[in-house]
C-alpha positions in Angstrom: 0.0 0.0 0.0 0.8 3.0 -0.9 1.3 5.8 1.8 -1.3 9.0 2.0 0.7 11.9 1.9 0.5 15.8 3.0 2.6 18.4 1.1 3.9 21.9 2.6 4.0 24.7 0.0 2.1 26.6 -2.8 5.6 27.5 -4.5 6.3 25.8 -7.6 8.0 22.9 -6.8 4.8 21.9 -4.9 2.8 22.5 -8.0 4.6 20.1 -10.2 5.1 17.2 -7.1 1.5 17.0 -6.4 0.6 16.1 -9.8 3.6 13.9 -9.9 2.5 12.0 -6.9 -1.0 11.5 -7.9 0.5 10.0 -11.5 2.4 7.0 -9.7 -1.3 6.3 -7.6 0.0 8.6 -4.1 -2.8 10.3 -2.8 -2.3 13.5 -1.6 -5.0 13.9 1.6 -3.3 17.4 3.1 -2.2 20.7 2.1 -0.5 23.2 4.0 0.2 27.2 2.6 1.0 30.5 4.6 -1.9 31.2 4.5 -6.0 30.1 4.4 -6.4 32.0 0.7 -3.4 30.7 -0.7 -3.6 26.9 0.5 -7.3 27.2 -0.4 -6.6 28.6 -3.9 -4.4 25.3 -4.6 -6.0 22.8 -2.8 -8.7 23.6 -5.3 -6.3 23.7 -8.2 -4.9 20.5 -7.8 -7.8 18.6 -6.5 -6.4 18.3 -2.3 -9.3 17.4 -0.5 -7.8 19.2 3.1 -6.4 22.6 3.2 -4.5 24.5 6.1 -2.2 27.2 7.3 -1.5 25.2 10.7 1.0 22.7 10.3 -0.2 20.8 13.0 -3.3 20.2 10.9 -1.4 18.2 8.6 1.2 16.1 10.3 -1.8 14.8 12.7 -3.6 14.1 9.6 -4.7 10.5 10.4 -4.5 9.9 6.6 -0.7 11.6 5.8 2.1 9.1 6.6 4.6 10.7 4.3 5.4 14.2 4.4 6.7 16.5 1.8 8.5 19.8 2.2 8.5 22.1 -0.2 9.0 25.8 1.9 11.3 28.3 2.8 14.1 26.5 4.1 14.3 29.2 7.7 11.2 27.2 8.2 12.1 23.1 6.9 13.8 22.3 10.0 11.0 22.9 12.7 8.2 20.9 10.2 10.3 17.8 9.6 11.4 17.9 13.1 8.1 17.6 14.1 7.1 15.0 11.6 9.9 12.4 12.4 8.8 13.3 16.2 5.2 11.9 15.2 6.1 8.9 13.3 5.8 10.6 9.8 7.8 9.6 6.8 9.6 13.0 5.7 11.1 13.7 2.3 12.1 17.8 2.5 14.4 20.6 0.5 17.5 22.1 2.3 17.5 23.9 5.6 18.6 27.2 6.3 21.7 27.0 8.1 24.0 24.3 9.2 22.7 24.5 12.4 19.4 23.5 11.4 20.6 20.8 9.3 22.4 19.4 12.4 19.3 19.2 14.2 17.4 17.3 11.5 20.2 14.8 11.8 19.6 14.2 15.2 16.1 13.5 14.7 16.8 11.3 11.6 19.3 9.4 13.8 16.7 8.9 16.8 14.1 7.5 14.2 16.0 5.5 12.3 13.4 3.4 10.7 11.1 6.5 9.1 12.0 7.4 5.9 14.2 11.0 6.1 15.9 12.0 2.6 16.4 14.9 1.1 14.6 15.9 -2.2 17.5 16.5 -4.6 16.1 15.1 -8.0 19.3 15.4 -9.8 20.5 12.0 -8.1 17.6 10.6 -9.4 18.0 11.9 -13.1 18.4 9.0 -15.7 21.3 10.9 -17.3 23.4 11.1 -14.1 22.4 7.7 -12.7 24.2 6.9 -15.8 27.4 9.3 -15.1 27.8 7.2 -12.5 27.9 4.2 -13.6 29.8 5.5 -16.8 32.4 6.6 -13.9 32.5 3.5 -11.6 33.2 1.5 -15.0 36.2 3.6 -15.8 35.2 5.9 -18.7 36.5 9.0 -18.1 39.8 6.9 -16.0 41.0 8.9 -12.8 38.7 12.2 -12.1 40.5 15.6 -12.4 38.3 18.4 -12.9 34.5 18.7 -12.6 33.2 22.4 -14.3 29.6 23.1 -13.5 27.3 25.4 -15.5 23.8 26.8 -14.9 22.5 30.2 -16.6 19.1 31.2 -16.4 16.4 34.3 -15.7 15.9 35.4 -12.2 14.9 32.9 -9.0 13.4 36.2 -7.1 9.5 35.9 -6.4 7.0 38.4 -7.9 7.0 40.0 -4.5 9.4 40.7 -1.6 9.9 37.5 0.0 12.6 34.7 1.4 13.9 34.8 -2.3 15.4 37.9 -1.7 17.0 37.0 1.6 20.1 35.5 1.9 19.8 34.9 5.6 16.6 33.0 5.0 18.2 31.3 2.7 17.7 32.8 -0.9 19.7 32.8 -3.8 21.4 30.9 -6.2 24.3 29.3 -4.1 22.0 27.9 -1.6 18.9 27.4 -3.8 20.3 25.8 -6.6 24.5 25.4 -5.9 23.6 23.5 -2.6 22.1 20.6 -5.3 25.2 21.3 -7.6 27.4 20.4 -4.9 25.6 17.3 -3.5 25.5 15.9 -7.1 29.3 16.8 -7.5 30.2 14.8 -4.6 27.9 11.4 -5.5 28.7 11.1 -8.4 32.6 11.5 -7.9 32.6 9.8 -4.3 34.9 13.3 -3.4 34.1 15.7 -0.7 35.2 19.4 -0.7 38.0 20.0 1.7 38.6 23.3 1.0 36.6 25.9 -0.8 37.3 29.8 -2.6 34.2 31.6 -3.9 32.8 35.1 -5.2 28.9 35.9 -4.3 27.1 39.1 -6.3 23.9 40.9 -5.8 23.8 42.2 -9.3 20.0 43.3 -9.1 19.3 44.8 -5.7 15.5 46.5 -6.9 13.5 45.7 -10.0 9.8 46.9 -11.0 8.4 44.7 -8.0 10.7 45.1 -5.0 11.6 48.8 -4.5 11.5 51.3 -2.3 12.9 50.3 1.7 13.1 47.0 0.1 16.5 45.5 -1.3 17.5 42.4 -2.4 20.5 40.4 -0.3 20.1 37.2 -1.7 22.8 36.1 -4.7 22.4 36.4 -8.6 25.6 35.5 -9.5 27.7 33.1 -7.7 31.4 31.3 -9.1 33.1 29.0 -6.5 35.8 26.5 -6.5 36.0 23.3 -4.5 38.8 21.5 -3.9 37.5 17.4 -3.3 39.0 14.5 -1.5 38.1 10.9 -0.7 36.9 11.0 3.1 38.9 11.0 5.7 41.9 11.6 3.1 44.2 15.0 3.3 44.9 15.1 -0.4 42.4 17.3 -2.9 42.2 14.9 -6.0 39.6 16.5 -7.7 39.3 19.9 -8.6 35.8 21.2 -9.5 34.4 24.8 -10.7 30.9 25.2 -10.4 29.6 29.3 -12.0 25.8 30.4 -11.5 24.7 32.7 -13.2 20.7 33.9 -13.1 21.0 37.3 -14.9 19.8 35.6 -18.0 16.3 36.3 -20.1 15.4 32.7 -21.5 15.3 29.1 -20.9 17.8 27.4 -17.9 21.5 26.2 -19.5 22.1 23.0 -17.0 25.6 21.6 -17.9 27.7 19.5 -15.8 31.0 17.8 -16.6 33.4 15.8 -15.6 37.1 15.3 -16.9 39.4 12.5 -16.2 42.9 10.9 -17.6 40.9 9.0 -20.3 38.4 10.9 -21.7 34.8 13.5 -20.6 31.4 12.9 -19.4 28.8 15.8 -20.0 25.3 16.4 -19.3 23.5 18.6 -21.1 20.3 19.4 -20.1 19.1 15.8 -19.5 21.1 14.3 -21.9 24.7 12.5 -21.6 27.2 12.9 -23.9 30.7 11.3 -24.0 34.1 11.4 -25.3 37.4 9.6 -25.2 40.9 10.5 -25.7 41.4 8.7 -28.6 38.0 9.6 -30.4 37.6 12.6 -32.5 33.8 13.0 -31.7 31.7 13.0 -28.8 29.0 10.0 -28.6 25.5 10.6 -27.2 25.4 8.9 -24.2 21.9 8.6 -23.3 18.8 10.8 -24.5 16.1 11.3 -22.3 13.2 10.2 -22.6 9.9 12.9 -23.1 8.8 14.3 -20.0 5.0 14.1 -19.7 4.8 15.7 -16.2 3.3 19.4 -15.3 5.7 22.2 -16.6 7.2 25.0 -14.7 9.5 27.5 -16.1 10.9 28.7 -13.4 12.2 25.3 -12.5 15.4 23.8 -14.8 15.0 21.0 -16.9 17.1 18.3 -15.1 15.2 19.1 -11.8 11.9 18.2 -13.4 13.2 15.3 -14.8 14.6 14.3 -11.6 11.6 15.2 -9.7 9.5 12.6 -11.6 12.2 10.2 -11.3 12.4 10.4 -7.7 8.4 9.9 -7.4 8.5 6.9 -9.4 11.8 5.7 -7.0 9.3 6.4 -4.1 6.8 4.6 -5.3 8.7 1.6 -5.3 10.2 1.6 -2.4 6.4 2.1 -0.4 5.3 -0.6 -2.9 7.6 -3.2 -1.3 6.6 -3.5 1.8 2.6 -4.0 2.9 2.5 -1.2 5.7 1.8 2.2 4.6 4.7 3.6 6.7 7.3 1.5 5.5 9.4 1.2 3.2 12.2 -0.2 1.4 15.5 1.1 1.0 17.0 -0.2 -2.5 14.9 1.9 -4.4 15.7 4.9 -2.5 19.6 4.2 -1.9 20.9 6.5 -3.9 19.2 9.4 -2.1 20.5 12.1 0.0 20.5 11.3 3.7 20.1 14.8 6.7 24.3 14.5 7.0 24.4 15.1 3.4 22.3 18.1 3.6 24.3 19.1 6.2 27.6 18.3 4.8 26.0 20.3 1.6 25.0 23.4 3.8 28.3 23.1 5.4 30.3 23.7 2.3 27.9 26.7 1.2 28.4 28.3 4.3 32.5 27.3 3.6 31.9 29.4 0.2 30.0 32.6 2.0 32.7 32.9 4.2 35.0 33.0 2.0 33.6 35.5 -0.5 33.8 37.9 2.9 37.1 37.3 3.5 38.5 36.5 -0.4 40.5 33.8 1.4 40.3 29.9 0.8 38.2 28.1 3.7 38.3 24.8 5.4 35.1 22.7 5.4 34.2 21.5 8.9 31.3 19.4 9.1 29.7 20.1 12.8 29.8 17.1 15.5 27.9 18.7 18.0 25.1 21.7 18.5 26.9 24.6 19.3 25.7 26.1 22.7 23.3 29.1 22.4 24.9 30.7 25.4 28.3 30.9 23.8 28.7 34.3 22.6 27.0 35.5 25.8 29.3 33.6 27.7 32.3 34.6 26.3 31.6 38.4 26.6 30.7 37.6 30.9 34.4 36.2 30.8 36.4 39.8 29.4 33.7 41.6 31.6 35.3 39.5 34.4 39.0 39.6 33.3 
């Protein structure tokens, strides 16, 4: 049996999942939005039978045991928190800090038999499931370089909003790089060690967000990582990843990756290859047409992906007979809380050091940190 599910978020990612869902036979029982119009207004669009602006409503829904979390990340960490906490299934997009991402660890780790992954649909796109594969067989020979690109019009909402705020996580490092760099590190097996970046607020006010109102949230964003095996000291893998959404038009997605023997490259949703000794690259694998809802706002691969990691869910609720669980080939190659937080970890490695213009260290963090500690520390040179 298949689980019932309730959805947080009107944005568009939750407008293109709930059709998705109901595709592959999910039904979707609860919706929650910021507010009674606006949860109203899509419940009615997509067909949800149960509409809310109190969480609560939905994670007690007696008919939701899966959870998915599609808001602002300042607020993703308290919801799937709470969910694990009630014996919900939780599938959710990135937090807001690291610290937040550390706490949805800990709750994964204290529930270990609920479902907690994080929804980054490029693992699950058929064109990088076979990068992998293309890599573990040896086609590319030892990885050097990875060079990421993404081009495309502006992420900001009509109206002032978390989009615009880098502390509540807007932007394109953390909205879209934070996926760049968990994909970069699955598919290579490396993990940043050190990273140098350069963040830019190109567009600070436009027709819509004026006045008192400014824009702190990234447009343009070119970092460097420097990527290891774990628990290695050596940087094997050198990788460049440029955003860049100060573009009119469609999304350019590109990722690829060079080795000793020859390239991979994704293109769009497509996978192209070439060896050394060929003149001519060789398509790889074309994807198949995407039938699902459209967004433009949305890239390509991460709709692809998105439908990919529906029908991957679908599988793994299908193989077991209770609606809560589940099984965990089908969803194995998704990403876990501690790769969110490694992710959020290295994007707050690549803020740092656009303020400093320095390279910076990636430390993944063991323990909470203690609220107290800043007050703490200015008691002590009071005292002293």
């Amino acid at each position: 049996m298949l689980p019932g599910v309730g959805v947080f978020g009107t944005g568009s990612t939750a407008r293109v999942l709930v059709p998705l869902l109901k595709a592959e036979g999910f039904e979707v029982h609860a919706l929650w939005g910021p507010s009674e119009e606006e949860a109203c207004c899509l419940a009615k669009e997509l067909s949800i039978p149960f509409h809310t602006s109190r969480s609560d409503d939905v994670l007690l829904h007696q008919d939701v045991d899966l959870v998915c979390i599609c808001i602002p990340p300042s607020m993703t960490r308290q919801i799937a928190v709470k969910a694990l906490g009630i014996g919900k299934n939780v599938v959710c997009e990135k937090a807001a800090t690291a610290v937040d991402s550390f706490k949805m660890v800990t709750a994964a780790r204290y529930y270990p038999q609920l479902l907690s992954i994080m929804g980054n649909p490029l693992r699950f796109l058929p064109a990088f499931v076979a990068m992998r594969q293309h890599l573990v067989d040896g086609y590319v020979g030892e990885v050097n370089v990875c060079d990421v690109r993404v081009y495309g019009p502006s992420l900001l909402d009509q109206t002032y909003g978390w989009t615009c705020e880098e502390l509540m996580g807007g932007g394109g490092l953390h909205t879209v790089g934070s996926s760049l760099i968990d994909l970069v590190t699955y598919l290579t097996g490396a993990h940043a060690q050190r990273v140098h970046g350069l963040l830019r607020t190109f567009v600070q006010q436009n027709g819509n967000i004026r006045g008192i109102r400014r824009v702190t949230s990234d447009d343009f964003c070119f970092f460097q990582m420097l990527m290891g095996l774990p628990g290695s000291t050596s940087a094997g893998v050198c990788c460049t990843v440029t955003l860049n959404f100060n573009m009119p038009g469609s999304f350019t997605h590109e990722v690829m990756i060079v080795g000793s023997s020859g390239r991979l490259l994704a293109r769009g949703a497509d996978l192209y290859g070439q060896r050394n000794d060929s003149r001519t690259e060789e398509l790889l694998l074309k994807e198949s047409g995407y039938s699902g809802p459209e967004a433009t706002d949305i890239p390509l691969p991460h709709l692809h992906g998105l439908s990919s990691m529906v029908k991957a869910l679908k599988q793994s609720f299908q193989a077991r007979e209770e609606r809560r669980s589940w099984a965990r080939g089908p969803v194995a190659s998704a990403a876990t809380f501690e790769d969110g937080l490694y992710v959020q970890s290295v994007v707050e490695a690549v803020k740092r050091s656009s303020c400093s213009g320095e390279w910076e260290g990636v430390a993944i963090m063991s323990q909470e940190p203690d609220p107290n500690h800043n007050l703490c520390e200015a008691l002590q040179r009071n005292k002293n």
